[in-house]
C-alpha positions, 0 to 999 in steps of 0.5 A: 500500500505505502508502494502504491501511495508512494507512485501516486504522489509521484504521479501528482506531483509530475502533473502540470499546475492548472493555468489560471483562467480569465473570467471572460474571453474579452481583455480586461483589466485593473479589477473592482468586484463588489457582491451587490444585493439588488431589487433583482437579487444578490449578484457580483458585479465586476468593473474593469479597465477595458483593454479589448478597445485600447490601440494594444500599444498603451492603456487608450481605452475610453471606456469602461467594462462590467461583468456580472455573475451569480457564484463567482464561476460563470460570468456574463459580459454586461457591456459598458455602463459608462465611459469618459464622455459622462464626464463633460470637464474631462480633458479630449485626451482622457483614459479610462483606467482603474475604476472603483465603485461603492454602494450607498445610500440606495445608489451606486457611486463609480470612481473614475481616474480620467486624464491622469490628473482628476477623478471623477464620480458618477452615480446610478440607481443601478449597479449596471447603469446608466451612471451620470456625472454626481458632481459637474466637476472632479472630487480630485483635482491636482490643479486643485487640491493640495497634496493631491500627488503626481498622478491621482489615479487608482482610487478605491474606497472602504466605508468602515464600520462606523460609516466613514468612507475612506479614498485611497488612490495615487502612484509612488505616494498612497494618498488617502482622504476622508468622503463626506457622507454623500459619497461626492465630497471630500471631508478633510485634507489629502493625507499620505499613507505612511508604510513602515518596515520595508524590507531594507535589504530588497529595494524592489520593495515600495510603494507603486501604484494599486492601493486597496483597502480592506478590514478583516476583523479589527485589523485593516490591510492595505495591498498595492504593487509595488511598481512596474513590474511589480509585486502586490503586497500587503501592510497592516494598522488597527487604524484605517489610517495607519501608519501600517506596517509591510506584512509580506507579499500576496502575489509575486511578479508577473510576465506583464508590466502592471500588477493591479489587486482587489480582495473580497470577502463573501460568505466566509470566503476571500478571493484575491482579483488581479489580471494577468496575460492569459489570453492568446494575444496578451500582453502589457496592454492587452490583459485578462482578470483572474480569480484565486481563493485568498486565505489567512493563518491564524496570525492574520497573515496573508498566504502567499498566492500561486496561480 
């Protein structure tokens, strides 16, 4: 018996991994799931960077993607619900790059980077659309705002507990501030995140671009890449504000030059999101969202994913 075990392992072992798979045969990229419950029930809604439609020679796409699913298996592409046109102060040469969204208050608000310079906000009366400009003008504006960074992009938002949301966004330098309860306003003054404890040995090891935030239990995880190519790793505070402290990385380098996370949790269950060249034609440009479970030791260390 030990003989026959022994040859199985073997055998188990000689198998190739199972590839990862992309959630849909379009490119897509720069993922923000959410499990949205609705007058039409609960469902996962999934906005993406679209890179079906960019020149596959840079992130050019004006338009964002949504993709739908009941179980976080089977996907339907839902089609645009908006693209940089519902912006009408956007500047002509606007992208459509990593996007965010939130529910509250009964309505569904959309994050947008547009220009690289500005975010703006949009909001709907339904997860699919159609979404329209809240404001009339940026929520973010570096022309305007103090302390705003070198490129304003990425945003991503967590309401807390107590009903405080959190604005994250930025490369090089994590930016956060506080939103006003309405979702469209700033409450405070742009602060940096403050990250400790790098590894002094690995100079590899900064802050990039991708900041998310998220809260498990009493403590607040913020994960980013660390630049480009870049690995996601992850930092934690008992503080949504941090300072935090550098904990380890999720999920190694890539064969593309952006590294782009989400993390969600449903049921009990974590999912890491993040795209990857998984597509024939794929590329630096031309990406594809994957999905993989996410799970913590009984520290509340994040185990490395290895798709």
């Amino acid at each position: 018996m030990k003989s026959v075990l022994l040859l199985l392992g073997l055998c188990a072992s000689a198998l190739p991994a199972r590839a990862a798979q992309p959630i849909a045969q379009r490119f897509n990229a720069d993922p923000s799931p959410h499990y949205f419950a609705t007058a039409r029930g609960g469902g996962f809604y999934l906005y993406a960077t679209d890179d079906a439609s960019n020149s596959g020679t840079y992130w050019d796409s004006t338009s964002w993607r949504l993709y739908t699913s009941p179980d976080l298996q089977q996907w339907r592409d839902a089609g645009a619900p908006l693209d940089v046109s519902v912006f009408k102060w956007a500047r002509p040469d606007a992208k459509a790059w990593a996007p965010d969204a939130v529910a509250r208050n009964g309505r569904y608000y959309f994050y947008a980077p547009i220009g690289g310079d500005k975010i703006g906000v949009a909001v709907a009366d339904d997860p699919a659309g159609p979404f329209h400009d809240a404001r009339s003008d940026a929520l973010v504006d570096k022309a305007r705002d103090a302390n705003a960074g070198a490129e304003p992009i990425d945003p991503q938002v967590l309401v807390d507990d107590d009903g405080q949301a959190y604005l994250v966004f930025g490369t090089r330098v994590p930016k956060m501030v506080r939103l006003a309860r309405d979702m469209i306003h700033l409450e405070g003054p742009i602060q940096d995140i403050v990250i400790e404890g790098f590894p002094k040995d690995d100079p590899k090891k900064q802050y990039g671009e991708a900041p998310f935030l998220h809260k498990r239990g009493s403590t607040y995880y913020f994960s980013f890449s660390t630049g480009w190519p870049g690995q996601i790793v992850y930092a934690t505070s008992r503080t949504p504000t941090g300072p935090f402290r550098y904990r380890g990385v999720i999920l190694d380098y890539l064969a593309i030059s952006t590294n782009h996370q989400a993390i969600i949790e449903h049921d009990g269950k974590s999912y890491l999101f993040y795209h990857d060249a998984l597509l024939p034609g794929s590329g630096d440009h031309k990406r594809s969202i994957a999905i993989a479970p996410l799970t913590y030791t009984d520290e509340g260390d994040i185990v490395q994913v290895k798709p």
